[in-house]
Every structure is written in structure tokens, then in C-alpha cells.
C-alpha positions in Angstrom: 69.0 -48.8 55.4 68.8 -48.3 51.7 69.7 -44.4 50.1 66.0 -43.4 49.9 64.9 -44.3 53.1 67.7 -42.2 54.4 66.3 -39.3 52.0 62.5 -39.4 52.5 62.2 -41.5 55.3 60.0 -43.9 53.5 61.3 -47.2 52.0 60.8 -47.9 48.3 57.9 -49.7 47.3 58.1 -53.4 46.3 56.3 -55.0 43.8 55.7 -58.6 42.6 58.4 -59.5 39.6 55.1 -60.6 37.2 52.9 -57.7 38.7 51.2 -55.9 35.4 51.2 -52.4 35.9 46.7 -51.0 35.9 46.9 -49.0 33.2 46.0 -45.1 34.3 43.6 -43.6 32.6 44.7 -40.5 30.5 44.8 -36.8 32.3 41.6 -34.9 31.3 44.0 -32.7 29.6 45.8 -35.1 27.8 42.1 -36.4 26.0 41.3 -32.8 25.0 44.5 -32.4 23.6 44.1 -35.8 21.8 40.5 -34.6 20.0 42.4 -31.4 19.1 44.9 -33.4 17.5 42.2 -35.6 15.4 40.6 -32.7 14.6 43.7 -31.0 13.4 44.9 -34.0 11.2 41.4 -34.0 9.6 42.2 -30.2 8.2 44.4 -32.3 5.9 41.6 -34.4 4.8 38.4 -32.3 4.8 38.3 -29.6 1.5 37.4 -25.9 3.1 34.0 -24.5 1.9 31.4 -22.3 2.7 27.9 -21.0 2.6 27.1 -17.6 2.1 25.7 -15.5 4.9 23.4 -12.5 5.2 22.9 -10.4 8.3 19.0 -11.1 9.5 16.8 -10.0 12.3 15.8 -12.8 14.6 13.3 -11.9 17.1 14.9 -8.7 17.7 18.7 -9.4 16.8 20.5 -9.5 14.4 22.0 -12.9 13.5 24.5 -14.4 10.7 22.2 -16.7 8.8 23.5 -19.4 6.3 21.8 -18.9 2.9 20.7 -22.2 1.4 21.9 -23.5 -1.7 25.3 -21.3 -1.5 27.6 -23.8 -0.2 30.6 -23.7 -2.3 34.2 -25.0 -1.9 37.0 -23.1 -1.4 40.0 -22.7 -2.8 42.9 -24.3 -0.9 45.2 -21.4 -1.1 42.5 -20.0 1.3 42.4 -23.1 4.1 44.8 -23.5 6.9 45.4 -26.6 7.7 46.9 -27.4 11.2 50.3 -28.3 11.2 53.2 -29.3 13.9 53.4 -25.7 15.1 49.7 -24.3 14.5 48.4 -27.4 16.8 50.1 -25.7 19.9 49.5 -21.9 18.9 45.7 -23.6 18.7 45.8 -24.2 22.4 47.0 -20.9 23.0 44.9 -19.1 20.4 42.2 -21.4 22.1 42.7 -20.3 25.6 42.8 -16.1 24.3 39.1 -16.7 22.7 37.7 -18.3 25.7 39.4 -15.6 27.8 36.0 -14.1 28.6 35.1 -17.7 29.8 38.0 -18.3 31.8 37.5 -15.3 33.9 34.0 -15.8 34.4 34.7 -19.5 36.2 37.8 -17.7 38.0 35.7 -15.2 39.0 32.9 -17.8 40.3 35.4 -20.0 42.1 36.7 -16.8 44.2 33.3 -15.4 45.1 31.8 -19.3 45.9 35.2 -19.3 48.0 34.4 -15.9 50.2 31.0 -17.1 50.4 31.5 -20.2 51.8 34.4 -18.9 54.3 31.3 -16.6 55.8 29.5 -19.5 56.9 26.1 -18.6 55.6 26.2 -21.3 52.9 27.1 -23.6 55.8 23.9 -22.5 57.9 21.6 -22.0 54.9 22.4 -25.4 53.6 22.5 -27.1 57.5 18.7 -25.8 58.0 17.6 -27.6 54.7 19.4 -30.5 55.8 17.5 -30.7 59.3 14.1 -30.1 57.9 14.3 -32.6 55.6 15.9 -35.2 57.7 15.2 -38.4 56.0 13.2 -36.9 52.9 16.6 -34.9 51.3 16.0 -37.7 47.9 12.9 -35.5 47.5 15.3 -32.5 46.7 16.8 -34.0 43.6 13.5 -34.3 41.3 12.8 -30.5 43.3 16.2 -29.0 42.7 16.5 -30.4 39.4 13.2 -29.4 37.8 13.7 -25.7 39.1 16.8 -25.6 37.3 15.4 -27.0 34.3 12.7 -24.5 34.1 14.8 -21.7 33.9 16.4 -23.2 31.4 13.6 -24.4 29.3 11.5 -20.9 29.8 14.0 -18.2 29.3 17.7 -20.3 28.7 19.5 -19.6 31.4 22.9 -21.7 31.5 25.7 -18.7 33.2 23.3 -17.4 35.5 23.1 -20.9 37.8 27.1 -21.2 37.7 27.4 -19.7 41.0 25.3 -22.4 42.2 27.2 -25.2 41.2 30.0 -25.5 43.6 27.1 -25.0 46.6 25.2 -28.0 44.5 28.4 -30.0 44.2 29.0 -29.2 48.4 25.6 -30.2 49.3 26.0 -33.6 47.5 28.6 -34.8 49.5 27.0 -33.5 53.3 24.0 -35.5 52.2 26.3 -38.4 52.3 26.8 -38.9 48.6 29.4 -37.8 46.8 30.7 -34.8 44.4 28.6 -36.3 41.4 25.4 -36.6 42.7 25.1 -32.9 43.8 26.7 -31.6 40.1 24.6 -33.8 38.7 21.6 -32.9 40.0 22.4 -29.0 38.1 24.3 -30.0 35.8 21.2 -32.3 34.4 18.6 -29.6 35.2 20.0 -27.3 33.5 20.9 -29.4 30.1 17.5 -31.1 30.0 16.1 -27.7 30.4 17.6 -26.9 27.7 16.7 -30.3 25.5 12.8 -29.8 26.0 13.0 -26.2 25.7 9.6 -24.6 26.0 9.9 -21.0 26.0 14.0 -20.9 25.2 14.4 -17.6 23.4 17.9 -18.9 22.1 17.0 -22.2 21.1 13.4 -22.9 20.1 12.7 -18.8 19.6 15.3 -18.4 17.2 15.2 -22.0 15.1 11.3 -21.7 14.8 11.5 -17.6 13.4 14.3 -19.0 11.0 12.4 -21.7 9.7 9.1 -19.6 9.8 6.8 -21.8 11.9 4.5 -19.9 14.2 7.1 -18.5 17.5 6.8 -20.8 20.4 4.2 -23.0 18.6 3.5 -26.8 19.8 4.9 -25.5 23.2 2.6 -28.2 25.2 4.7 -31.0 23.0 8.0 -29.7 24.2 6.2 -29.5 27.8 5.4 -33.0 28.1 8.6 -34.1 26.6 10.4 -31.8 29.3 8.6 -33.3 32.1 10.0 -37.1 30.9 13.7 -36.0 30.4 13.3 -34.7 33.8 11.9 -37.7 35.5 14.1 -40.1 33.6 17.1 -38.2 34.8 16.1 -37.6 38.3 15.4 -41.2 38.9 18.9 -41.8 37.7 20.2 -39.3 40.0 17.9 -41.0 42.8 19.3 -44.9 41.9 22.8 -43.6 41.7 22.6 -42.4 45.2 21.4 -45.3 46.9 23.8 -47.3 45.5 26.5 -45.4 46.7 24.6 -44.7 50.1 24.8 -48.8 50.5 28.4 -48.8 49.0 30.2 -45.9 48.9 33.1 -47.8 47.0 30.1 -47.6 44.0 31.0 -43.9 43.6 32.5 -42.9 40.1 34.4 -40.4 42.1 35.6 -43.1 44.8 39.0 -41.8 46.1 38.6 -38.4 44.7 38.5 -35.4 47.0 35.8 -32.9 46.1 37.6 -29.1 46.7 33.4 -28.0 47.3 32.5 -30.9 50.2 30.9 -30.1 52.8 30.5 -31.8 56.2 27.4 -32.4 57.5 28.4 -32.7 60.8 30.0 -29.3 60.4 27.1 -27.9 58.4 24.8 -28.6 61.6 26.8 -26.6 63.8 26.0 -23.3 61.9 22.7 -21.8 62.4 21.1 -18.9 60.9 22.2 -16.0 62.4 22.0 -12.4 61.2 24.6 -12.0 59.2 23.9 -15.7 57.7 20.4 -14.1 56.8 22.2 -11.1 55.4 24.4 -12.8 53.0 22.1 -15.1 51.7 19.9 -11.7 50.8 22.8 -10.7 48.6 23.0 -13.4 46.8 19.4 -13.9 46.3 19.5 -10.2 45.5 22.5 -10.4 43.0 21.4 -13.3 41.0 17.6 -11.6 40.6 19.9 -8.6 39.0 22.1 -11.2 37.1 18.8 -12.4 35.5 16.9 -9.4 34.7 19.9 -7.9 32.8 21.0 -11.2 31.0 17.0 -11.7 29.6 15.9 -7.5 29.0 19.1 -5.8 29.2 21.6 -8.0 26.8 24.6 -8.5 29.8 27.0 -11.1 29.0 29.7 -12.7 31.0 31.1 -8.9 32.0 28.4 -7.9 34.2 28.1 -11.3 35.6 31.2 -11.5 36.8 31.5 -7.7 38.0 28.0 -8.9 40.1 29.9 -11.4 41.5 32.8 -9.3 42.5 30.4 -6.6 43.9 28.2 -9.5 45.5 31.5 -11.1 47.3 32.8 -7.5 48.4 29.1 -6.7 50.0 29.2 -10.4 51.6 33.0 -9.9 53.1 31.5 -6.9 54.5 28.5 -8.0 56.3 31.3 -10.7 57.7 33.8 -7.9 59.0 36.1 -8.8 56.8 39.4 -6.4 56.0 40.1 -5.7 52.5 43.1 -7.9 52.6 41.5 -10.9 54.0 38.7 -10.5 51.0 41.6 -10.9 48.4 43.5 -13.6 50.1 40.1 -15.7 50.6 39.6 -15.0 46.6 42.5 -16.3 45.7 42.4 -18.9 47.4 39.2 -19.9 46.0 41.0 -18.5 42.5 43.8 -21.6 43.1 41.1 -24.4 43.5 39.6 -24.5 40.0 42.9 -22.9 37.8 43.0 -26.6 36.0 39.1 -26.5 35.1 39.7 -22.7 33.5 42.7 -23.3 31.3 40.9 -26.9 30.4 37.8 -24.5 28.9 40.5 -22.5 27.1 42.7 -26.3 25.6 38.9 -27.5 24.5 38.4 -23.9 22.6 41.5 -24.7 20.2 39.1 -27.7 18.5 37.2 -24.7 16.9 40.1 -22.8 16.5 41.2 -25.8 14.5 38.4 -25.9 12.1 37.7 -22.2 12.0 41.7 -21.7 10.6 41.3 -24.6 8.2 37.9 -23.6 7.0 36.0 -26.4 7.6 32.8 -26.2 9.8 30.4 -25.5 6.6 31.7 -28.4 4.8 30.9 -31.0 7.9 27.3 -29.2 7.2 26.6 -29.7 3.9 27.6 -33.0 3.9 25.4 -34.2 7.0 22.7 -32.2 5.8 23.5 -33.6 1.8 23.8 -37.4 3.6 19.3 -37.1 4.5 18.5 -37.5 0.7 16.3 -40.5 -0.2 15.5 -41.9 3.1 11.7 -42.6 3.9 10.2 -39.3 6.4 10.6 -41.6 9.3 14.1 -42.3 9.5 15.0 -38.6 7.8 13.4 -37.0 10.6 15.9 -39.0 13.5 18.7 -38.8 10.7 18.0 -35.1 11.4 18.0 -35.5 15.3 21.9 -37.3 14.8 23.0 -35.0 12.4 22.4 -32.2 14.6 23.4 -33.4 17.9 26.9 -34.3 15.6 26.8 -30.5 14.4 26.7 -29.4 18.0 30.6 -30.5 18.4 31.5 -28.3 15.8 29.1 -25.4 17.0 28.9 -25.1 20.4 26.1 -22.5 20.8 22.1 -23.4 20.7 21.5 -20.2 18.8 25.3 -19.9 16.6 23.6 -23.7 15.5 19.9 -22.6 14.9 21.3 -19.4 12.7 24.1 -22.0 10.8 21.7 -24.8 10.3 17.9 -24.2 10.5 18.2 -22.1 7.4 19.5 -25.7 5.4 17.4 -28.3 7.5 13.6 -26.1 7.2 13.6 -26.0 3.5 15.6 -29.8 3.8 12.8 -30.7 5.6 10.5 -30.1 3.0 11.8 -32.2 0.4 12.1 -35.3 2.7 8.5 -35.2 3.6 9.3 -33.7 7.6 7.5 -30.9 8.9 9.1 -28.1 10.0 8.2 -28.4 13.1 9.8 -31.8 13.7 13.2 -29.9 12.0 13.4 -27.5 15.1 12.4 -30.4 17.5 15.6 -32.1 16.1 17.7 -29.1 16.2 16.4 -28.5 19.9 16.9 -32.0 21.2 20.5 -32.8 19.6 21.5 -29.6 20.6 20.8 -29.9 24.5 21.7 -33.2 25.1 25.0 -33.2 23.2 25.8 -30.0 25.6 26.5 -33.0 28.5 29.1 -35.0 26.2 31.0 -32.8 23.5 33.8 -30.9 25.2 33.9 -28.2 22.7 30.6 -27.4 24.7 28.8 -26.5 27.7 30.0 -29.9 30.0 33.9 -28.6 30.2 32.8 -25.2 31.5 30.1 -26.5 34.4 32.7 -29.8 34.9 35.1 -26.8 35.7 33.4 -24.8 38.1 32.2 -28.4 40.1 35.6 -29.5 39.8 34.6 -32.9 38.4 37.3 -34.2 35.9 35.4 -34.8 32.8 36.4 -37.8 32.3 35.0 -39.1 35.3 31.8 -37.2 33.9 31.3 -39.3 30.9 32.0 -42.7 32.7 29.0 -41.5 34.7 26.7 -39.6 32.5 27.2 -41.8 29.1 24.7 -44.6 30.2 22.2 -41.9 30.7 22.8 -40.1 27.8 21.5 -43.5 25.8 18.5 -43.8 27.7 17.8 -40.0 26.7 18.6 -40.3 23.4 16.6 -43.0 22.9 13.8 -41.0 24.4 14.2 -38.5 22.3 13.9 -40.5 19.1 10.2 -41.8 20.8 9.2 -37.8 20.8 10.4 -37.4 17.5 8.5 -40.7 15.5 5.4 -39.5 17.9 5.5 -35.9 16.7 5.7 -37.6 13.1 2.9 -39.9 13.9 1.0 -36.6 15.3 2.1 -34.6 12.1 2.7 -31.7 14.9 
């Protein structure tokens, strides 16, 4: 017997003398990290400049707007450029910023955690399961479009985390997998987003900046909306039975979800009291949660004290002790550490450019590149160069205030109607939310506790087909002169 069998018990492994090793593709971290690097060496290369800004009220808030025709360089005594030592203080300084962020999806991962130790997830989600018996593929276009109207009507992204780990459970007890059930919110959401209708933070703010009429050629963005979600939905639906027929399919084959559910298990729970009770407070609690994030201005503080408060009242209702609700939270806490600190590593890629100066300059000169091109192809130059500008501002309405004030009078001179300009900004800003990870996808990827990597093998094809989609709603709205 060889010395490790006598240590572990298990003989070494043997492999074939001409065996090629499958290369492994790179920890999520370790592709982050990579981008930050890029982005860090192209400090060196990029001159810092800026525009000037003046302090503007938007719809009732105040907002930094970019002044057009102000961009100036800088002088290079006052850039940063990233060198050996700044690149890792960025992914410290990266994780401090999104600190807020961080403790929002810890926050969500221990309450999901408590709630689904209760049981009432497990009975609420069982019932659906038996009333729909064979029709649950009818709960993806259903599910999806509910999500995507409350982002598309009043921009609601945070106040659906909590649902995301339930989403991600009840993909796998409907015999998928993790993906389809993220999907199926993570897509809602997003499109919602893209063919914003009433969006107070996307369409609201880009049309008062360019000063088109406020929430003008809203039945445009409506029908738009309703093809995003259909295209997506159908690939959410095709996905499925693929991996229905061959569950080997999955882009997450091998990969054990920390939110499955089992159905089996699921059906063994009905809905009891204290199931009934629970569900109440959440219900309750996320009614709150939206009324103060849309009229009240709450931010990711009172979200997450609602949670805290939502978990305690839910422990209660369970008989819970005190000590079992904070052992059950951390618990939960434990299972999605690695998503949290990832939001925080993705962070230092604007730490990065904000130290070196840079983020105006990448403006100017995508906005300078439109010049000269026939209206046509300057209007979908304008839909890439804003869905490129969402990397390097990851915030609809931090975009509209930086940009809109450059691409609405731009949009003049290249024979584009305003109108089209905040279509552009609105569809490459939603969209590019799904792929950039200085966006929204690291934080949602996170919470599910779907590697991102495994995200973009899945979502890429689909983010063609809407892209291209988009670029039909933008020549039609030309052809249209909306």
C-alpha cells in the first residue's frame, strides 16, 4: 500500500502518460480581477479629462449634469494612474464603496435563509406547484412579465432581491435547474428595465434632460417591452425543455444550487397557519419596501433594516428563540459570502477609472466618434455607444445625467431626434445591465448564487437576439420620426 493510501485512505489517481489535461475555466474572481487589471493598465494610456458639471433639478432632484461643450483634458499631474500597488488597494477601496451593497445581499441571504428554514416558502411554493401540475411553463412568461412591469413602470431592481433565491429554488423543484428560475427574474427585471415605460430613473430623467415632453411616445416603449419579453420568455421556455429531455444540457450541470428545492419535499408542506402568517409578512414588508423606495427616497438602509425586522417577525411566528434566529442568519450569511465580496472586487473597475480620471474622456470620444455618419447608422452608433458607456457607469440615471446632456444636442446635428437619443440611452443601458460586471448582473448573480461566468455562457446568445431587436425598434422609430 502506497504512503497516501495509508494517509487518506484513497489511492492516488492514475492517469494516461499522453492524457492532456481539460483546461479549467478561470474562477469568477480571477476574470473580475483580470478586467480590473485591463482597465488599470489603460490609465497609462487614456489622457484624464473632464466636462464641467452643474447641479440641476430633474424631476424633483437634484442631479450632476455634464455641461456640453466643456470637455477639457487634464493635466497629468492631476491623474492617477493604477500602478503595482494601487491595483490591489483598488480591490479593497472597491469592496469599502460597495459596502452598502454588500450588506444589502448579506442581509438578503440571511433573511431568504430564516424564511426558508420556516417552511412557509416550502408550502407556499408546493401549492403553486400542485395547481399547476403540468401547466408550471405557463409561469415563466407570468412570472417574468410581472417582474418586468415593475421595472419598466416605476424601476424597481433592489426591491425584487429577496425574491431571487425563492426564484432560483423554484427552478430547480420544477425539475429544471438553478438557471432557469434566476433567469426567469433576473430577465424580467432587466428587460423591464430595457423597454422602460414609466421608469422615473431611466426614461423620466433622460427625456427632462434632453427636454422632450416627460414620458412621451410611452405606447412605443410599450410595444417594444412586450417583444423583449416574449423573446426572452420563449428562450427561458426552449432552455427548459431541453434540459427537461437532457438534464446533462444544463449550463449549470454538476453544480449544486445552495437555493434548490425539492419537489418531493415541497409537497409534503401544506399551508398551515403559521405558513399563511409568514407569507403575510413578507407580502406586507415588501408593500413597505416599495412605497418608501418610490415616495419616501429609502435606499439600501431601510431595505435591509425591513428585512431584518421582516426575518425577526417571521422567526417569531415559527417559535423561534433568539439564538436559533442568529444561528439560522448566519448560516444563510455563509452561503453567499463569495457573491458579496465578488460585488465589492467588480467595484475597483470604477475605482480604477475614477483615481485615474478617465470616465469623461471614454465620453467624449464615443460621443466625438458619431460625426459624419448618415441619421440611420448615427442613431444605432448611438444605441452601441451607450450600451459601451454603461461599463463605465453603472447606473441608468448616473448615465442619463453624464450623457443625455452630450447625446440630445448630438442628436441634433446628426439629423436624430431626440427622442430616438433617449430610446438609445434607455435600451443600451438595460440590456448591458445582464453582461457588464461593473453592473447590475454581479449583484443579482450573487444573491442566486449563479457564478457569472456560467451566466454569460448562458445569457450571451440571448443578449444577440435582443440586441439585434433593439436595433429593429430603433431604425423603426427613425422610419416613424417618433
Amino acid at each position: 500500500m502506497d504512503e497516501q493510501t495509508k494517509k487518506t485512505g484513497t489511492p492516488p489517481e492514475k492517469t494516461a502518460p499522453n492524457t492532456k489535461r481539460k483546461l479549467a475555466m478561470p474562477d469568477t474572481y480571477i476574470i473580475v480581477a483580470i478586467i480590473v487589471l485591463v482597465m488599470a493598465a489603460l490609465t497609462w494610456v487614456i489622457p484624464p479629462g473632464t466636462y464641467d458639471y452643474q447641479e440641476v433639478d430633474v424631476n424633483g432632484r437634484m442631479k450632476s449634469i455634464a455641461v456640453d461643450g466643456t470637455f477639457h483634458y487634464l493635466d497629468e499631474s492631476e491623474s492617477n494612474p493604477t500602478g503595482f500597488i494601487a491595483y490591489f488597494k483598488s480591490l479593497y477601496t472597491g469592496c469599502v464603496d460597495a459596502a452598502d451593497i454588500i450588506f444589502v445581499i448579506f442581509t438578503c441571504a440571511g433573511t431568504f435563509g430564516i424564511l426558508v428554514k420556516t417552511g412557509a416558502f416550502h408550502a407556499g411554493i408546493g401549492t403553486v406547484l400542485r395547481k399547476m401540475g403540468k401547466k408550471d411553463i405557463l409561469l415563466v412568461p407570468i412570472l417574468m412579465s410581472i417582474f418586468a412591469l415593475g421595472s419598466s413602470l416605476f424601476g424597481m431592481l433592489t426591491e425584487f432581491y429577496g425574491f431571487i433565491p425563492l426564484m432560483v429554488g423554484l427552478g430547480v423543484a420544477m425539475g429544471y435547474d438553478a438557471m432557469y428560475g434566476f433567469a426567469i427574474i433576473a430577465l424580467g427585471e432587466y428587460v423591464g428595465f430595457m423597454g422602460a415605460t414609466l421608469n422615473p430613473y431611466t426614461v423620466g430623467v433622460a427625456q427632462a434632460i434632453a427636454g422632450v415632453p416627460i414620458y412621451s411616445a410611452t405606447g412605443f416603449r410599450a410595444i417594444a417591452l412586450a417583444g423583449f419579453i416574449l423573446a426572452s420568455s420563449a428562450y427561458v421556455i426552449f432552455y427548459g425543455m431541453r434540459i427537461k429531455k437532457n438534464p446533462r444540457l444544463s449550463v449549470v450541470d454538476g453544480y449544486e444550487s445552495i437555493h434548490a428545492l425539492n419537489k418531493q419535499e415541497l409537497e409534503q408542506y401544506t399551508m398551515d397557519t403559521r405558513a399563511v402568517l409568514i407569507i403575510i409578512d413578507v407580502l406586507a414588508t415588501l408593500g413597505v419596501l416599495m412605497y418608501g423606495m418610490m415616495k419616501l427616497g429609502w435606499g439600501y438602509g431601510e431595505l435591509a433594516g425591513l428585512f431584518l425586522v421582516m426575518s425577526m417577525i417571521a422567526a417569531g411566528i415559527a417559535g423561534w428563540t433568539p439564538n436559533r434566529w442568529v444561528d439560522e442568519f448566519i448560516a444563510g450569511v455563509k452561503t453567499i459570502v463569495w457573491g458579496g465580496l465578488l460585488t465589492g472586487v467588480a467595484k475597483a473597475i470604477v475605482v480604477v477609472m475614477d483615481d485615474a480620471h478617465i470616465k469623461d474622456t471614454i465620453i467624449f470620444a464615443l460621443s466625438n466618434g458619431l460625426d459624419r455618419l448618415p441619421s440611420m447608422v448615427s442613431a444605432q452608433t448611438m444605441l452601441v455607444a451607450q450600451t459601451m458607456l454603461n461599463f463605465f457607469i453603472p447606473s441608468g440615471s448616473g448615465q442619463a445625467a453624464a450623457t443625455m446632456p452630450i447625446m440630445a444636442p448630438l442628436a441634433d446635428m446628426l439629423g436624430v431626434s431626440r427622442q430616438v437619443a433617449c430610446l438609445a440611452f434607455q435600451f443600451g443601458d438595460g440590456l448591458s445591465n445582464l453582461v457588464w460586471p461593473t453592473c447590475g448582473c454581479v449583484i443579482i448573480c450573487a444573491l442566486g448564487g449563479i457564478p457569472i461566468q456560467k451566466w454569460w455562457r448562458w445569457f450571451l446568445p440571448l443578449a444577440g437576439i435582443l440586441f439585434v431587436m433593439q436595433m429593429a425598434f430603433i431604425a423603426l422609430a427613425m422610419v416613424i420620426d417618433l
